[in-house]
N, C-alpha and C positions, 0 to 999 in steps of 0.2 A: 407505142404510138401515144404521143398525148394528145390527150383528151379534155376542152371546155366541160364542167359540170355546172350546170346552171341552174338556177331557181326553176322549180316546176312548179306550174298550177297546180294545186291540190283542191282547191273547193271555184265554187261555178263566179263566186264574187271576189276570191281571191287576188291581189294585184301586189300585195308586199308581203314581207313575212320576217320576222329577227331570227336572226343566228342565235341560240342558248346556248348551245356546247358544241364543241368539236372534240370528239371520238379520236381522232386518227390526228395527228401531226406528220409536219412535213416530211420525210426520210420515210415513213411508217407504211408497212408493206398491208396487203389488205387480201382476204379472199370474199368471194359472194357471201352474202349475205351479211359479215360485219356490219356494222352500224358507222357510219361515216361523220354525219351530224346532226343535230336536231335542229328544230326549225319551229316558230310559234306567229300562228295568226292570231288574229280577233277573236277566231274561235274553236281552237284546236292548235296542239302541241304535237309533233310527230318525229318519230327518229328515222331518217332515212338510209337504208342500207345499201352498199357496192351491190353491183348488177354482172360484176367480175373480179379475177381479181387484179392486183396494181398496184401498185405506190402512189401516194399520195405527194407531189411536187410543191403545191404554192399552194396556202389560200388567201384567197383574194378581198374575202369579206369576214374580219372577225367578229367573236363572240359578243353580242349587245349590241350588233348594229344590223342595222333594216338592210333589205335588198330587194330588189324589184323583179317580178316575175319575168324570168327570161335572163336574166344577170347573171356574171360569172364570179359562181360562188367559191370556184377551186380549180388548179392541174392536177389531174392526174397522168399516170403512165400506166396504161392497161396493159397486160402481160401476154396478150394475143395480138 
């Protein structure tokens, strides 16, 4: 099934956040827990990892640019 992955709040004033890296490229298979991408506010840098696992299809916001809390930052294809 694909799946939207979007920006998630991580702090209470949080509203945007830059893409640093991407971990995973398109075609790239993934299980829980890898590390998918990292993510940098105003005050905190965080690597955020698969919650299952999937291919990674499209992403939608690259490296060095801002996205807004709730935005779709990638497809994936979950493997359940």
């Amino acid at each position: 099934m694909k799946v939207n992955l979007k920006l998630a709040r991580i702090g209470t004033n949080m509203e945007e956040a830059t893409v640093v890296k991407w971990y995973k490229m398109p075609g790239d298979a993934f299980q829980a827990g890898d590390t998918l991408y990292e993510i940098e506010t105003e005050k905190v840098s965080q690597e955020i990892a698969a919650e299952g696992p999937g291919t990674l299809l499209e992403i939608r916001i690259p490296e060095g640019e801002n996205a807004e809390v709730g935005e779709v930052l990638c497809v994936v294809e979950t493997a359940t």
